[in-house]
PQR file of N, CA, C, O and H, with PARSE charges and radii, in Angstrom:
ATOM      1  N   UNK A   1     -16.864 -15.594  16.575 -0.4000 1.5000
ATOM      2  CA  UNK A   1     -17.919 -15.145  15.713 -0.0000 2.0000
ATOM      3  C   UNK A   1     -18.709 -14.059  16.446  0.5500 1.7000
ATOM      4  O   UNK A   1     -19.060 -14.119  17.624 -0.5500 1.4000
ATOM      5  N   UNK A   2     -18.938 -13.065  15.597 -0.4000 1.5000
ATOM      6  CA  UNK A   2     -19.539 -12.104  16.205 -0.0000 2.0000
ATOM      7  C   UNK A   2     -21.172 -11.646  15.367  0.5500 1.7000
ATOM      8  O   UNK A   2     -21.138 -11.328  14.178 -0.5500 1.4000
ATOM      9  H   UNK A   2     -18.653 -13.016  14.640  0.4000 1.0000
ATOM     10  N   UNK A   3     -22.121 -11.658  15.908 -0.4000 1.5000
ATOM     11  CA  UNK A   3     -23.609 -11.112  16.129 -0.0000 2.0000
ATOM     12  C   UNK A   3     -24.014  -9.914  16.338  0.5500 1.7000
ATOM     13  O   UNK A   3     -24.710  -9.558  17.289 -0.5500 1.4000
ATOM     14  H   UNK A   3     -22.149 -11.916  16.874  0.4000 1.0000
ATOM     15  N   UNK A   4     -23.421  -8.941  15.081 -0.4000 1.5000
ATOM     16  CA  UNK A   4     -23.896  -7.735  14.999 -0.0000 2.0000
ATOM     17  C   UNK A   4     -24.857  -6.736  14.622  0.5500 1.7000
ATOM     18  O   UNK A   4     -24.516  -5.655  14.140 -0.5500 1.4000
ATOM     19  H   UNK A   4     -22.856  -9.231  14.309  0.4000 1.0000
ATOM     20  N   UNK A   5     -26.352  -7.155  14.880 -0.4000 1.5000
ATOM     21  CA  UNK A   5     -27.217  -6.765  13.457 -0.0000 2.0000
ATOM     22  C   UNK A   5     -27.169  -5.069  12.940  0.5500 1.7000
ATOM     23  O   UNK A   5     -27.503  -3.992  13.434 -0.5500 1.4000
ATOM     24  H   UNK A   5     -26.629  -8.033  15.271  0.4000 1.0000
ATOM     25  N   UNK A   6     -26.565  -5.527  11.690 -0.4000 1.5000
ATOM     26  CA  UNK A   6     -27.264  -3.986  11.127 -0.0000 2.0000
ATOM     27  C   UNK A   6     -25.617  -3.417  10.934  0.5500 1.7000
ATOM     28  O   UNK A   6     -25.408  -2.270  10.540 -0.5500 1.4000
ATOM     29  H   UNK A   6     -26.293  -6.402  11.289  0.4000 1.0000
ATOM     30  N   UNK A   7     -24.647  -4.243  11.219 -0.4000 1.5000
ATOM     31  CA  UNK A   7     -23.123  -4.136  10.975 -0.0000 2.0000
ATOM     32  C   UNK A   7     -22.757  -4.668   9.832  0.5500 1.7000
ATOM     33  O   UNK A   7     -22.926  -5.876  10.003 -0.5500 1.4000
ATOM     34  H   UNK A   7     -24.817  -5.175  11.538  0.4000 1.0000
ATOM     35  N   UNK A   8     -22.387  -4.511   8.847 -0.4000 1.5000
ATOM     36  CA  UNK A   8     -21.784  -4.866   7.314 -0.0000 2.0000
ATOM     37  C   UNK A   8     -20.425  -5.330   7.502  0.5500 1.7000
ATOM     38  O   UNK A   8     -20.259  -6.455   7.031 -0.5500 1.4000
ATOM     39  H   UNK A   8     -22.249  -3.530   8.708  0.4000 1.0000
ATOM     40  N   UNK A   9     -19.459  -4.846   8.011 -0.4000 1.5000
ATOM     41  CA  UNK A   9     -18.018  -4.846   8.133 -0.0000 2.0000
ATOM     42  C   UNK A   9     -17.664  -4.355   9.225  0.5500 1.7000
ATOM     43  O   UNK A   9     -18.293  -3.567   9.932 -0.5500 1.4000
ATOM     44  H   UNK A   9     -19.594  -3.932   8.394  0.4000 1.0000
ATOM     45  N   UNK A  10     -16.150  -5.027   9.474 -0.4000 1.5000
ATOM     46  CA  UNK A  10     -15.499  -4.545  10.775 -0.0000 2.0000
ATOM     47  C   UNK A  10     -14.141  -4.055  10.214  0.5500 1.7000
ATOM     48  O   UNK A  10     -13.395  -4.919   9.753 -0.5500 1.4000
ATOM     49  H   UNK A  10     -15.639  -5.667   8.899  0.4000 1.0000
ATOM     50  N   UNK A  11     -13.840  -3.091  10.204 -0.4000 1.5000
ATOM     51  CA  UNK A  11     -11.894  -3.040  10.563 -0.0000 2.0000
ATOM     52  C   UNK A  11     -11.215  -2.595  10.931  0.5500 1.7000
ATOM     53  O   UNK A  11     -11.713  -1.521  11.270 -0.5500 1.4000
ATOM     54  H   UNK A  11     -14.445  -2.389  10.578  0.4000 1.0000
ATOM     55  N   UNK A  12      -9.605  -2.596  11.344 -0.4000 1.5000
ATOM     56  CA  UNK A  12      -9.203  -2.413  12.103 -0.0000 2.0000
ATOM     57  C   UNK A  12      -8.444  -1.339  11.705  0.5500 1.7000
ATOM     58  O   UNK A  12      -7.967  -0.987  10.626 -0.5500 1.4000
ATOM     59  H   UNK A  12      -9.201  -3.468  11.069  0.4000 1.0000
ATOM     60  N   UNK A  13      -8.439  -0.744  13.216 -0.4000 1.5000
ATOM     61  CA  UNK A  13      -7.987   0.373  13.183 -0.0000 2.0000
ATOM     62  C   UNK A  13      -6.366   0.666  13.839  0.5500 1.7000
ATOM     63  O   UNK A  13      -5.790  -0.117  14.594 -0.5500 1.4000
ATOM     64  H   UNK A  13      -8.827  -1.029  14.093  0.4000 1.0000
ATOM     65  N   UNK A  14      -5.761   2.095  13.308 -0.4000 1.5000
ATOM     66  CA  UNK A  14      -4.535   2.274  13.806 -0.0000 2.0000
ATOM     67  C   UNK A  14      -3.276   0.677  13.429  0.5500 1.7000
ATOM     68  O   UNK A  14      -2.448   0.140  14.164 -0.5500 1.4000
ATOM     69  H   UNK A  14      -6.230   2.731  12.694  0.4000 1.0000
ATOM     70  N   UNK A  15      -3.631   0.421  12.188 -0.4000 1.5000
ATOM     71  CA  UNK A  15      -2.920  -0.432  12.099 -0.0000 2.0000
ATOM     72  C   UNK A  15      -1.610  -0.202  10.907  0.5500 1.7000
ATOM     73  O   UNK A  15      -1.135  -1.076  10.182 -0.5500 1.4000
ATOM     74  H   UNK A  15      -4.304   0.857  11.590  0.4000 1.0000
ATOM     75  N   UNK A  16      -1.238   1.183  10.973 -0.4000 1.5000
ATOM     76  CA  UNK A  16      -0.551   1.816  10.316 -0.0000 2.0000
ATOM     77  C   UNK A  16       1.612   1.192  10.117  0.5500 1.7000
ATOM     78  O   UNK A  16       2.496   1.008   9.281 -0.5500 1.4000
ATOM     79  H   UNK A  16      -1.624   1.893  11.562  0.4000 1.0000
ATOM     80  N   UNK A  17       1.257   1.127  11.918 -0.4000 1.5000
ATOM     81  CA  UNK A  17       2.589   0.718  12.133 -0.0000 2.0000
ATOM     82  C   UNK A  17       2.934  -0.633  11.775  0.5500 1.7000
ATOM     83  O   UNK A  17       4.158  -0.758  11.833 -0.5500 1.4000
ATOM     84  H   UNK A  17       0.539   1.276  12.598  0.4000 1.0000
ATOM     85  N   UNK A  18       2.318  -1.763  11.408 -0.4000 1.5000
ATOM     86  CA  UNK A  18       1.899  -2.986  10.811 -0.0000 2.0000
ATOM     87  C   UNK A  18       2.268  -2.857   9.415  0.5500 1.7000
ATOM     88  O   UNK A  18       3.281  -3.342   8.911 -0.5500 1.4000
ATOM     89  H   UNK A  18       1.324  -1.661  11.362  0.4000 1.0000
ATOM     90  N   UNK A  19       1.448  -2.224   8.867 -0.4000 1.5000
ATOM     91  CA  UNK A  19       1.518  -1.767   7.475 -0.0000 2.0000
ATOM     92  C   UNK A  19       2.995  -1.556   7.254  0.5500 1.7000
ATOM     93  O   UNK A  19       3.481  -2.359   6.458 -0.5500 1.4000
ATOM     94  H   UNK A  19       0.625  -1.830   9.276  0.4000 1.0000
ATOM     95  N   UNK A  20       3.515  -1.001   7.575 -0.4000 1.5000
ATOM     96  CA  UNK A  20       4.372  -0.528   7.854 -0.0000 2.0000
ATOM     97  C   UNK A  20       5.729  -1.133   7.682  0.5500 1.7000
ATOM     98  O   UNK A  20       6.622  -1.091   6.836 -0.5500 1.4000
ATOM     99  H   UNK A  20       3.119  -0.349   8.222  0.4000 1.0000
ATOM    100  N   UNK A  21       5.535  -1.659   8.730 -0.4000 1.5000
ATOM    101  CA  UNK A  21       6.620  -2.718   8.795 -0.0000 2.0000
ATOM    102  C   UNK A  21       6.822  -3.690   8.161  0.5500 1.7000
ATOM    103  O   UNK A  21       7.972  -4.077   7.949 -0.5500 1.4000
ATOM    104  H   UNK A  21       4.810  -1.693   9.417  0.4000 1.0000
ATOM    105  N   UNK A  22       5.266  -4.603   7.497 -0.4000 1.5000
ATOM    106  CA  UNK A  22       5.307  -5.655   6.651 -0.0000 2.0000
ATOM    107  C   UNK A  22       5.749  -5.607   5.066  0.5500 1.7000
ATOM    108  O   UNK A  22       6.103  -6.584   4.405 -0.5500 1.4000
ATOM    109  H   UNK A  22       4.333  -4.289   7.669  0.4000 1.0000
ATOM    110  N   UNK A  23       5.604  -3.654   4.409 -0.4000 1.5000
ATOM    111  CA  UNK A  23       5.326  -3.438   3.518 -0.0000 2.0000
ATOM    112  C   UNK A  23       6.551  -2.316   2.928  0.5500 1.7000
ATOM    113  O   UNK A  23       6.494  -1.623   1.912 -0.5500 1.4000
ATOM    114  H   UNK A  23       5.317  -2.861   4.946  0.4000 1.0000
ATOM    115  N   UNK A  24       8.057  -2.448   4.315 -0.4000 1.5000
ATOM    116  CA  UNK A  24       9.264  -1.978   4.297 -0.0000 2.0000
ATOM    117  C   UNK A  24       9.473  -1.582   3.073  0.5500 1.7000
ATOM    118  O   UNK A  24       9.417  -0.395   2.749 -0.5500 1.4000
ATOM    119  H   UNK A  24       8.103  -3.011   5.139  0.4000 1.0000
ATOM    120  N   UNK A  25       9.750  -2.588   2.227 -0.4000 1.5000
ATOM    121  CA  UNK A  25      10.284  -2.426   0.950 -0.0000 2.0000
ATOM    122  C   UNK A  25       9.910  -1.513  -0.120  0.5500 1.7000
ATOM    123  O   UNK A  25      10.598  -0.919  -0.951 -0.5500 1.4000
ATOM    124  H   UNK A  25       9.796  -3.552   2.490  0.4000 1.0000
ATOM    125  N   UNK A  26       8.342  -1.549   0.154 -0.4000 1.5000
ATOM    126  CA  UNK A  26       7.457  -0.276  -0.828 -0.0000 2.0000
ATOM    127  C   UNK A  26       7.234   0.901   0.002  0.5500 1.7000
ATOM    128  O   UNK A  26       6.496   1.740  -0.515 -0.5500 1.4000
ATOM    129  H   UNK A  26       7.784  -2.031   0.829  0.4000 1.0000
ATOM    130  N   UNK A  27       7.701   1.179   1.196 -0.4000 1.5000
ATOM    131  CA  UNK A  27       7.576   2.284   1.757 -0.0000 2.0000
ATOM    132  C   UNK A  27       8.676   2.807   1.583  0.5500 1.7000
ATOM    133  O   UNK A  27       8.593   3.993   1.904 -0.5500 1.4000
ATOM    134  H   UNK A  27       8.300   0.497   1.616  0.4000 1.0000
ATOM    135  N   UNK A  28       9.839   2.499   1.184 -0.4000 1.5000
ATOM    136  CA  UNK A  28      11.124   2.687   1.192 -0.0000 2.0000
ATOM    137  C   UNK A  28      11.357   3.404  -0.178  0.5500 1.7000
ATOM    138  O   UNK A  28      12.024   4.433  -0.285 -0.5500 1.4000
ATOM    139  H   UNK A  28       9.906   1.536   0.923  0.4000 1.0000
ATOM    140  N   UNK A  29      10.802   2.825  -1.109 -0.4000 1.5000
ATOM    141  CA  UNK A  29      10.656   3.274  -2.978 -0.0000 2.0000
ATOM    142  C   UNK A  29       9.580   4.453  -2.697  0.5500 1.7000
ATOM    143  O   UNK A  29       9.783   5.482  -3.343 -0.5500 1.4000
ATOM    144  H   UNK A  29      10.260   1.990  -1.022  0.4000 1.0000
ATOM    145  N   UNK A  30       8.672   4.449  -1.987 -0.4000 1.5000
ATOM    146  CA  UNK A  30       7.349   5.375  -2.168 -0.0000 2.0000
ATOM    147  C   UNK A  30       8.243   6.863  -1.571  0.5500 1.7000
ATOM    148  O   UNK A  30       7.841   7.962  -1.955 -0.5500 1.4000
ATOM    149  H   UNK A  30       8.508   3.614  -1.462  0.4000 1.0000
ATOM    150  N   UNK A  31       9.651   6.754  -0.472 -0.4000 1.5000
ATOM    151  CA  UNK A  31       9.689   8.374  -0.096 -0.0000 2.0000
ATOM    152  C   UNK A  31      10.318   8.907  -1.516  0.5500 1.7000
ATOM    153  O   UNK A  31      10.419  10.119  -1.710 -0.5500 1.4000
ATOM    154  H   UNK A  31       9.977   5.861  -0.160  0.4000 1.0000
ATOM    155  N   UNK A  32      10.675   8.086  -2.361 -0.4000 1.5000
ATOM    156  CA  UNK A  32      11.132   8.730  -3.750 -0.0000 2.0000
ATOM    157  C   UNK A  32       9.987   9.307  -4.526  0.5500 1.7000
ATOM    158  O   UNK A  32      10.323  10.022  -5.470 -0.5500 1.4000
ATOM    159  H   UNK A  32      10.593   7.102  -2.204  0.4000 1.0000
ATOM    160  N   UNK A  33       8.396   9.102  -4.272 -0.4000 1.5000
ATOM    161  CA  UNK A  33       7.662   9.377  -5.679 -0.0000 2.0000
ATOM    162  C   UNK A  33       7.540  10.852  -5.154  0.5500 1.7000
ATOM    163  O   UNK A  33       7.651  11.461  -4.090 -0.5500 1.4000
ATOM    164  H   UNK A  33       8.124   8.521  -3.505  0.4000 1.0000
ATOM    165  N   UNK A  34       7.215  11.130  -6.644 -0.4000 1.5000
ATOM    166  CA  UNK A  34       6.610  13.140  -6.603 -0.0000 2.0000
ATOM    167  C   UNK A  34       6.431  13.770  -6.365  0.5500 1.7000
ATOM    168  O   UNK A  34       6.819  14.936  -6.312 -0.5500 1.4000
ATOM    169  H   UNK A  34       7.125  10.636  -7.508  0.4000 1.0000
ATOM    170  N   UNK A  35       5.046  12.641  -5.875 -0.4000 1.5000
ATOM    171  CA  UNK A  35       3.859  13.469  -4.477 -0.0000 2.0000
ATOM    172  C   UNK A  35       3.863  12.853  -3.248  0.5500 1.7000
ATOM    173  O   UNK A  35       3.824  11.639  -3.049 -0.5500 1.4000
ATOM    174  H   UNK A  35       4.730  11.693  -5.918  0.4000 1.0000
ATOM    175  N   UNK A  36       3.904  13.596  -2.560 -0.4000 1.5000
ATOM    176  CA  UNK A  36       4.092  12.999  -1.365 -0.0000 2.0000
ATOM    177  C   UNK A  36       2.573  12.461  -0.784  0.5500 1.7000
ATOM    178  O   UNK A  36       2.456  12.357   0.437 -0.5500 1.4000
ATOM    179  H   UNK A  36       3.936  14.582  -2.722  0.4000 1.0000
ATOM    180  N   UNK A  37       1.683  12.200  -1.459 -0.4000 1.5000
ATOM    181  CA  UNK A  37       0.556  11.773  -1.198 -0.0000 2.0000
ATOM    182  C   UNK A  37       0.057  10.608  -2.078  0.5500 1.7000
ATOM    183  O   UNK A  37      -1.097  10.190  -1.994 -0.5500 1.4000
ATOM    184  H   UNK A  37       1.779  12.285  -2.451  0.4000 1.0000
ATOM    185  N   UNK A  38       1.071  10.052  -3.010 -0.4000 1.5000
ATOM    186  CA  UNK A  38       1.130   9.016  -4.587 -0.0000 2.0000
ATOM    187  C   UNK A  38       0.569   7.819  -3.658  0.5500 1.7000
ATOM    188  O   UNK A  38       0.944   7.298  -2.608 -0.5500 1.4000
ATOM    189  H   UNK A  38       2.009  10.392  -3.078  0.4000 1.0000
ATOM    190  N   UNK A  39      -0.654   7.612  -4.668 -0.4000 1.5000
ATOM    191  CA  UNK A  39      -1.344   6.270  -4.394 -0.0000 2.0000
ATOM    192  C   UNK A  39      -0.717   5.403  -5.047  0.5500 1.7000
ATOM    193  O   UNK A  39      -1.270   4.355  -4.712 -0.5500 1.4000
ATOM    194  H   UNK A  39      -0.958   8.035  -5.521  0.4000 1.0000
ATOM    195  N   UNK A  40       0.273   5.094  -5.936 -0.4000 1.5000
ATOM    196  CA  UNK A  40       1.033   4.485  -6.335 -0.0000 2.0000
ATOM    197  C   UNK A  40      -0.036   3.149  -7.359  0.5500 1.7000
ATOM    198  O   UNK A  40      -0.100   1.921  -7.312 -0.5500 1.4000
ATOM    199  H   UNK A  40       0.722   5.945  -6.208  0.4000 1.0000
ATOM    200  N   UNK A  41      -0.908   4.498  -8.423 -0.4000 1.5000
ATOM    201  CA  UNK A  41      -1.621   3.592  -9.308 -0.0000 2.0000
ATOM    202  C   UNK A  41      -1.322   4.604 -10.696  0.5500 1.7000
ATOM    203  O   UNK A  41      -0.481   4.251 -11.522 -0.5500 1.4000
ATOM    204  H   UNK A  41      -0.857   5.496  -8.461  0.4000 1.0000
ATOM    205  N   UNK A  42      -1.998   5.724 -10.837 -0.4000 1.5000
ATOM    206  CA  UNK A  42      -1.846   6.182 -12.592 -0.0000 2.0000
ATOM    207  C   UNK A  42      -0.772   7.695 -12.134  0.5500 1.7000
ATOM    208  O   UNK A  42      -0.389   8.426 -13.048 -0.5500 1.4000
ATOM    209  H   UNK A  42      -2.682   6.010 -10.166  0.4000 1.0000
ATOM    210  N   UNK A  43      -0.452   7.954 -10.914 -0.4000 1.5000
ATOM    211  CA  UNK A  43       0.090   9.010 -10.998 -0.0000 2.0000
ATOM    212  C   UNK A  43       1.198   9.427 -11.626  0.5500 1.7000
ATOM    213  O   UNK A  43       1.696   8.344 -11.933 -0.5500 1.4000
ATOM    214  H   UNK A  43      -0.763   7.360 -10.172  0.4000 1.0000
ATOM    215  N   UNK A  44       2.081  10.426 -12.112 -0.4000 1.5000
ATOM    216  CA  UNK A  44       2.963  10.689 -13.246 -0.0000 2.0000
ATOM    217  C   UNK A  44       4.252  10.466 -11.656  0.5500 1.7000
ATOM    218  O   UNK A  44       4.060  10.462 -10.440 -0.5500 1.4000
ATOM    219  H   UNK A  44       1.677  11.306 -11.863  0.4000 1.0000
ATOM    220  N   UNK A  45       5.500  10.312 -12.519 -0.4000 1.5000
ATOM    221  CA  UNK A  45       6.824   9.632 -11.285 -0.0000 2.0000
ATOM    222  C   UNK A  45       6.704   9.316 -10.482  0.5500 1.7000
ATOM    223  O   UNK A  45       7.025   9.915  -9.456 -0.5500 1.4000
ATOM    224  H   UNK A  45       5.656  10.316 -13.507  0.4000 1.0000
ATOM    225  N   UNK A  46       6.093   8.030 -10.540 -0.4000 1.5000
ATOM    226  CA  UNK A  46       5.580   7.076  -9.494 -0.0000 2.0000
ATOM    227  C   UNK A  46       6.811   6.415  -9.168  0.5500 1.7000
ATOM    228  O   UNK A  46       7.293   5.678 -10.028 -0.5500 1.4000
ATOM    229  H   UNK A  46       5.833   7.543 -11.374  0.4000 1.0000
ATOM    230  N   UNK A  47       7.502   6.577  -7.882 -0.4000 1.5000
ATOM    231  CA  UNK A  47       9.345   5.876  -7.741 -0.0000 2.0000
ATOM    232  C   UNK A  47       8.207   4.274  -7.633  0.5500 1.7000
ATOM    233  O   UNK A  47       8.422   3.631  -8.660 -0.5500 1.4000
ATOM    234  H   UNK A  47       7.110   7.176  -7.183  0.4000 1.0000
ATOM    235  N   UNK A  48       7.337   3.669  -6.893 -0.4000 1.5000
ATOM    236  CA  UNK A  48       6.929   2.235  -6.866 -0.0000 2.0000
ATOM    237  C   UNK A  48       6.416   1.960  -8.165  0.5500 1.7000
ATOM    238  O   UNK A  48       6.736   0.817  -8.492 -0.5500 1.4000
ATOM    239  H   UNK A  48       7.162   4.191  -6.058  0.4000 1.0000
ATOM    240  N   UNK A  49       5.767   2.528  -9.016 -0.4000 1.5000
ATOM    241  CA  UNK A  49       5.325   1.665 -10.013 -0.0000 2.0000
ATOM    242  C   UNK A  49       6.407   1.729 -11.264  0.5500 1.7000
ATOM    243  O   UNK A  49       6.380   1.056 -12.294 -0.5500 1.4000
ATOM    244  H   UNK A  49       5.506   3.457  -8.751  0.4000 1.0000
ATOM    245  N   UNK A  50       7.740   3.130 -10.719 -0.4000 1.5000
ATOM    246  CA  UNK A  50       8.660   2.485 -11.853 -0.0000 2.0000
ATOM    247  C   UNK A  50       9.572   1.603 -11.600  0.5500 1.7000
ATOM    248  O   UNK A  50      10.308   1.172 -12.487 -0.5500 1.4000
ATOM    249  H   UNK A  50       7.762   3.677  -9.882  0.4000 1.0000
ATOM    250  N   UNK A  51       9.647   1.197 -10.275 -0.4000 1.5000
ATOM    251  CA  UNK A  51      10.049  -0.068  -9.879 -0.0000 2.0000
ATOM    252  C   UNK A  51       9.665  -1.401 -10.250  0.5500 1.7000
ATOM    253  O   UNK A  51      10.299  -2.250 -10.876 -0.5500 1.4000
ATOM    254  H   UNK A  51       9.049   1.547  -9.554  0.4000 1.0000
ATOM    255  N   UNK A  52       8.606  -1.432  -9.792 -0.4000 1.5000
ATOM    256  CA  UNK A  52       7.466  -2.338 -10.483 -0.0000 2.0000
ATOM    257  C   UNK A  52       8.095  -2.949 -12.016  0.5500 1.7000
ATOM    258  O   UNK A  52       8.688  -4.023 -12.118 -0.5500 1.4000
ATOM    259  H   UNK A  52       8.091  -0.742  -9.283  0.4000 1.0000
ATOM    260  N   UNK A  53       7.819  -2.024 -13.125 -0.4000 1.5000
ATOM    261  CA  UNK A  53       8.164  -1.900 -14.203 -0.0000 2.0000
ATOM    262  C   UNK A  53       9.410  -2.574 -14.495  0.5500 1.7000
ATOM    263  O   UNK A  53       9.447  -3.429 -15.380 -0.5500 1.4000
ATOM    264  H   UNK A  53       7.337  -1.152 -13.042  0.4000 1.0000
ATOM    265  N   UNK A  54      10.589  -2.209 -13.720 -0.4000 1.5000
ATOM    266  CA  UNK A  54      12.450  -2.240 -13.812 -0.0000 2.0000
ATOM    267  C   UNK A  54      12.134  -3.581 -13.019  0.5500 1.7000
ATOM    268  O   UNK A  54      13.265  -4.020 -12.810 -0.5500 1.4000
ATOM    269  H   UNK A  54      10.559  -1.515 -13.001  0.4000 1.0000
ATOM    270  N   UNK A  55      11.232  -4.479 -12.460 -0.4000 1.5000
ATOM    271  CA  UNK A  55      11.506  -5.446 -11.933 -0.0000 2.0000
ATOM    272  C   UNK A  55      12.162  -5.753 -10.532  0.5500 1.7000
ATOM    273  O   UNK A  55      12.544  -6.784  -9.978 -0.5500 1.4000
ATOM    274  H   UNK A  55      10.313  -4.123 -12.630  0.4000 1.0000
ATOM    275  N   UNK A  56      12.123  -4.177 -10.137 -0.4000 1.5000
ATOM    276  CA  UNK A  56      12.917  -4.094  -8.207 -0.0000 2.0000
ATOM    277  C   UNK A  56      11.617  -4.821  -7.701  0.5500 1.7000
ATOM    278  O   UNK A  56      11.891  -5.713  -6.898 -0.5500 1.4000
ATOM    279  H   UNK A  56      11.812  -3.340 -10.587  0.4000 1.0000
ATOM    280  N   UNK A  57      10.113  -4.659  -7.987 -0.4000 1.5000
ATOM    281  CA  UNK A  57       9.578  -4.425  -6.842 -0.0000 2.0000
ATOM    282  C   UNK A  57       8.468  -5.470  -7.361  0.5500 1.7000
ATOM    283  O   UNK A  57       8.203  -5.138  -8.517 -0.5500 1.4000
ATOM    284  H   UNK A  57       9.890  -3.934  -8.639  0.4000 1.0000
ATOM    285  N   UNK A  58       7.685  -6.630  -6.977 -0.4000 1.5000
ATOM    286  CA  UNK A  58       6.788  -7.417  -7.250 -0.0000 2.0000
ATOM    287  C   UNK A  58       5.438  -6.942  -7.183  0.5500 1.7000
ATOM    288  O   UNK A  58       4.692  -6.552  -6.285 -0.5500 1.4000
ATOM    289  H   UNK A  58       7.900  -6.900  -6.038  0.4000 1.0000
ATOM    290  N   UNK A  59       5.370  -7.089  -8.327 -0.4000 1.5000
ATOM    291  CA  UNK A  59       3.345  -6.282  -8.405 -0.0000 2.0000
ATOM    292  C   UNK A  59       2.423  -6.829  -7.780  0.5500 1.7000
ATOM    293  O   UNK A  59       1.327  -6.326  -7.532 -0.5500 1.4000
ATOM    294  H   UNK A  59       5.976  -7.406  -9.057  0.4000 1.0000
ATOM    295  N   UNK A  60       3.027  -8.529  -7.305 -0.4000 1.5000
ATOM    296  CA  UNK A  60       1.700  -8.702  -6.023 -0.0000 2.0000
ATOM    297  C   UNK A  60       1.553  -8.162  -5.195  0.5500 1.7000
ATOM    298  O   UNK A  60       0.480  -7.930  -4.638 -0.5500 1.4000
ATOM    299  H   UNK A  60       3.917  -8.937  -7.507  0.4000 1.0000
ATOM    300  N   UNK A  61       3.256  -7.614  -4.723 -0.4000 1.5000
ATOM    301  CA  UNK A  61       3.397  -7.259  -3.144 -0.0000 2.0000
ATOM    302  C   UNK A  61       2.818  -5.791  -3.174  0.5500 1.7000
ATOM    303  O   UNK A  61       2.752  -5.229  -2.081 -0.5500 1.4000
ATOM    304  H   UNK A  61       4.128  -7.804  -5.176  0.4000 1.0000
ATOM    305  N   UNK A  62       2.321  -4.987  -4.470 -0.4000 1.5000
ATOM    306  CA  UNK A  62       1.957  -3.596  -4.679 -0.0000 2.0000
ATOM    307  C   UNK A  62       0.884  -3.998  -4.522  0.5500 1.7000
ATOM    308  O   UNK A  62       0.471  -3.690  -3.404 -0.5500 1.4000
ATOM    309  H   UNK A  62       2.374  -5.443  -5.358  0.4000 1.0000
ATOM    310  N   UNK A  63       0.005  -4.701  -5.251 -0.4000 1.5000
ATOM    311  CA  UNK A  63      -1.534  -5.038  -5.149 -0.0000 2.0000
ATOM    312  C   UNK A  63      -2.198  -4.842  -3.808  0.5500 1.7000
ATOM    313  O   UNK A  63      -3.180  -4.149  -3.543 -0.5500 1.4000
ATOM    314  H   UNK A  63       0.340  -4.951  -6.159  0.4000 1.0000
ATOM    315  N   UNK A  64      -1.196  -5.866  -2.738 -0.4000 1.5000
ATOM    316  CA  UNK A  64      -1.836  -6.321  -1.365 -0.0000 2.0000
ATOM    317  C   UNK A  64      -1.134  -4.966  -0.812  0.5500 1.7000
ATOM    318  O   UNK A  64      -1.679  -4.813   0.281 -0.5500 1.4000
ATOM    319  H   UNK A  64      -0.398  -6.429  -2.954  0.4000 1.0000
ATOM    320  N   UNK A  65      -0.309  -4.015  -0.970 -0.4000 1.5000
ATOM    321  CA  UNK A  65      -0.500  -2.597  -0.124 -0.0000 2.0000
ATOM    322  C   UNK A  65      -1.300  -2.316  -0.444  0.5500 1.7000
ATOM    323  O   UNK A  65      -2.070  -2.208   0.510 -0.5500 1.4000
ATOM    324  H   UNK A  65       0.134  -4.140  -1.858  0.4000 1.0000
ATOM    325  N   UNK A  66      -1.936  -1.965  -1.687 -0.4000 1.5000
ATOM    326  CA  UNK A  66      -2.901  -1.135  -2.352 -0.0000 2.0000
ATOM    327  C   UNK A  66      -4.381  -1.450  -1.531  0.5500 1.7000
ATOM    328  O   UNK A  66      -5.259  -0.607  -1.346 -0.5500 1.4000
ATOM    329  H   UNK A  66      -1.311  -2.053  -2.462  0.4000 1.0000
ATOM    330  N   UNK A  67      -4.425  -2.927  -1.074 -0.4000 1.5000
ATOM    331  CA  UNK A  67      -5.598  -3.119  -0.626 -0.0000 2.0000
ATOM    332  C   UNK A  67      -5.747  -2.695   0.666  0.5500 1.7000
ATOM    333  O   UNK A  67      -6.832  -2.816   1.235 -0.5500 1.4000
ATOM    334  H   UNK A  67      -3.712  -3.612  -1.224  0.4000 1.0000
TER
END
């Protein structure tokens, strides 16, 4: 437990390669979308959310990247 006054939140940083690795499967569909910058929510040829859709890809496991 940590005693920070005047601190709201902590998080962590450089944890990209994590991400990463846990989240293989949607990083793998995402080098297919459009833009190479697709947040993978309303953008137009989204390769993850037309996955999503076709049933490749589980919309929880999109949710918890998203977060």
């Amino acid at each position: 437990m940590l005693d920070s006054p005047g601190m709201r939140e902590l998080q962590i940083t450089d944890c990209e390669e994590g991400v990463l690795s846990v989240f293989s499967d949607i990083e793998e569909v995402a080098a297919m979308c459009r833009f190479k910058d697709c947040q993978h929510k309303e953008e137009p040829d989204c390769a993850v959310n037309n996955s999503v859709d076709a049933g490749k890809l589980d919309l929880r496991r999109l949710t918890s990247y998203n977060k």
